[in-house]
C-alpha positions in Angstrom: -56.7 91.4 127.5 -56.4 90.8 131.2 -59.6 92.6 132.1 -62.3 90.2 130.6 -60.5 87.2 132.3 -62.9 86.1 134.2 -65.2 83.0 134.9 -68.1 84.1 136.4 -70.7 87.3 135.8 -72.0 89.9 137.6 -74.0 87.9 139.9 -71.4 85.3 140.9 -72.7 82.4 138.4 -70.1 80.6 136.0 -69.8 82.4 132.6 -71.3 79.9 130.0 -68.5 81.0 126.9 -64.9 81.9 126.7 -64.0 85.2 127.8 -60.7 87.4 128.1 -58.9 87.0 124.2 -55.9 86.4 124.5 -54.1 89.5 122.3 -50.2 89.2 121.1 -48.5 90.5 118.6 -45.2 91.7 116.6 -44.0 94.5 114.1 -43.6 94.2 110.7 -43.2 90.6 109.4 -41.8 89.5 112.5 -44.9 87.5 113.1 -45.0 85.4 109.9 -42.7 82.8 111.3 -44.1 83.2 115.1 -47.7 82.7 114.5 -49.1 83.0 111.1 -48.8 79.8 110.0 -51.4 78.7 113.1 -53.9 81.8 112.2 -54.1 80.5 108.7 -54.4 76.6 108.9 -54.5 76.1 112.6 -57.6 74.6 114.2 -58.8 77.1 116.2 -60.2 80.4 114.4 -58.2 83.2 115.8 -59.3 87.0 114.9 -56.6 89.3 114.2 -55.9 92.7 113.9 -53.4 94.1 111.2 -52.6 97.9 112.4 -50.5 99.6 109.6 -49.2 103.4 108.9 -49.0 105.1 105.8 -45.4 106.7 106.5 -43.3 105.4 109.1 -41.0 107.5 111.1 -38.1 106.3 109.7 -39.0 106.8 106.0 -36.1 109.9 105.6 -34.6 108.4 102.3 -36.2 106.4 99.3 -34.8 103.5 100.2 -36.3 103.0 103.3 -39.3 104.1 102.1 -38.7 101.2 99.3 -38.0 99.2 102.8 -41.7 100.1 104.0 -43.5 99.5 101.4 -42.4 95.7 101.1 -43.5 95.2 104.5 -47.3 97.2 103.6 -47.4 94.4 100.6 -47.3 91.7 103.3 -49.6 93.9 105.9 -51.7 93.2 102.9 -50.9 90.0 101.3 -51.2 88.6 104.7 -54.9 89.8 105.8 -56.2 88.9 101.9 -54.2 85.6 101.6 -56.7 85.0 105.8 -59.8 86.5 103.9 -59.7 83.9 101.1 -57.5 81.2 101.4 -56.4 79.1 99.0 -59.0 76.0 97.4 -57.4 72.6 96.3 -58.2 73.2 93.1 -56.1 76.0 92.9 -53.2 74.7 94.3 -53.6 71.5 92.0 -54.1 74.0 89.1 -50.2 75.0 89.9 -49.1 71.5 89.6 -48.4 71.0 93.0 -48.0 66.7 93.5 -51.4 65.3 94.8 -49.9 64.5 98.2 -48.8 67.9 99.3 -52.4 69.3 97.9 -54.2 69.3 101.3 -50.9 70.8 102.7 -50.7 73.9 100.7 -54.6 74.3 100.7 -56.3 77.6 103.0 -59.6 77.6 104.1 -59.6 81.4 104.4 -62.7 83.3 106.0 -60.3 84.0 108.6 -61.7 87.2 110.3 -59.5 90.4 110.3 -59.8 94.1 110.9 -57.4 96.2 109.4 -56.7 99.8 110.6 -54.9 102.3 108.9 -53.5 105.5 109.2 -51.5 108.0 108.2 -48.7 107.9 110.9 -47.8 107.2 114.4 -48.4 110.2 116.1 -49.4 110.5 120.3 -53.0 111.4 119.1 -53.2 108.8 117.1 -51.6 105.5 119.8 -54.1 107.1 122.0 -57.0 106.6 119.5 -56.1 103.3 119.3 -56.0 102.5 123.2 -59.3 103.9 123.5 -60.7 101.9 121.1 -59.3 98.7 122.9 -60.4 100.0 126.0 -63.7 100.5 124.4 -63.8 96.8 123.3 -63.0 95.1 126.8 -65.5 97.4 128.1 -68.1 96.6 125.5 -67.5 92.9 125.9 -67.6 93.2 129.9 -70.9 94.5 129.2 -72.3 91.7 126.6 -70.9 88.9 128.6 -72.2 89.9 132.0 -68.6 90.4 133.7 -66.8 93.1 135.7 -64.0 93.8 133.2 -62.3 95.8 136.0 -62.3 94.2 138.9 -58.4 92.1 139.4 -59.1 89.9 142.7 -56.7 87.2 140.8 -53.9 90.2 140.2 -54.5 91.3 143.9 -53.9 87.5 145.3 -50.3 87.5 143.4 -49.7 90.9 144.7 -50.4 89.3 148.4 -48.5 85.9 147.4 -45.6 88.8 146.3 -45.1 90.6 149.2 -45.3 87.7 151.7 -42.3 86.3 149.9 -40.4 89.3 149.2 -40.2 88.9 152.6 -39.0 85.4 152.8 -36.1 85.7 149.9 -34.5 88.1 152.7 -34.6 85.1 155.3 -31.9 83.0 155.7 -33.9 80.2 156.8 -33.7 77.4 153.1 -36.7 76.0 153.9 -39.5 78.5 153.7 -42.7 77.4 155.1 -46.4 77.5 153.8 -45.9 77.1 150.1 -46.2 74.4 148.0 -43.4 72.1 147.4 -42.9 73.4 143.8 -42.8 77.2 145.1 -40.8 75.7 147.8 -38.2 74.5 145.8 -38.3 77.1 143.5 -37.5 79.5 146.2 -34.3 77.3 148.2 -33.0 77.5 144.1 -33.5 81.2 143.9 -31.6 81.7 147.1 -28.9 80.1 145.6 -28.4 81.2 142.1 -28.9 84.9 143.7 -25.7 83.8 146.3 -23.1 83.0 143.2 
């Protein structure tokens, strides 16, 4: 994710369209009542991945295979329910009250990619790093950007070290920082003393 965030190509100009997606997650349904909602009626189209395993680990006894399966019908439900919504007419067609019509209503076409395999082994979490890696390299390469350069990692990394240094002072008014880092730093130094 962090690779493609950048605002200008190869050649120093500005980068005319959005780059760097910005990729979260959770297991299982976790995720239905963090961010679902906004991936299917939210303003902005967001592509998702759905990455789901035919036997989980844990699956040692019928019921918690029972236990995996539920959560493969929502894997499911979830990236059909994106893929084709749900029209007006057929949520009036269930008698829903005309008010709450344009509540209850889907647009789907909601792009997903679905991978699925057999289990989570080491050979297969590293086939599916590769194929990110792949992605942010492939995108670098369409949008004109270095995906690995980190000049905005390496200024926090300089930023970190210079006040490393200062929290060990026992001067409370540290100089050269903005008043918000400032302040932020005199309130550090004293929630770290109690």
């Amino acid at each position: 994710m962090e690779s493609n965030g950048k605002s200008v190509d190869r050649q120093g100009r500005p980068v005319p369209v959005a780059t760097g997606p910005i990729v979260w997650g959770q297991p299982g349904t976790n995720g239905q009542h963090a961010f679902y909602q906004l991936i299917h009626q939210g303003t902005r189209l967001i592509p998702a991945d759905f990455i789901g395993f035919g036997r989980p680990d844990y699956a040692d006894s019928p019921a918690r295979l029972a236990h995996h399966d539920l959560l493969m019908a929502n894997f499911f439900a979830q990236t059909e329910a994106l893929a084709f919504g749900k029209t007006a007419e057929e949520v009036a067609a269930e008698g829903v009250p005309a008010e709450l019509v344009p509540h209850k209503t889907f647009p789907g076409n909601r792009p997903t990619n679905t991978l699925l395999a057999p289990r989570l082994t080491p050979s297969v979490l590293g086939q599916l790093v590769a194929t990110y890696e792949h992605k942010v390299f492939t995108q670098g390469v369409i949008w004109g950007i270095n995906s690995f350069d980190q000049w905005g990692v390496e200024l926090g990394k300089v930023l970190a070290t210079r006040i490393a240094s200062e929290l060990r002072e026992p001067d409370d008014a540290p100089e050269g920082h903005d008043s918000s880092t400032g302040a932020l730093l005199r309130r550090y130094r004293r929630l770290r003393e109690r």
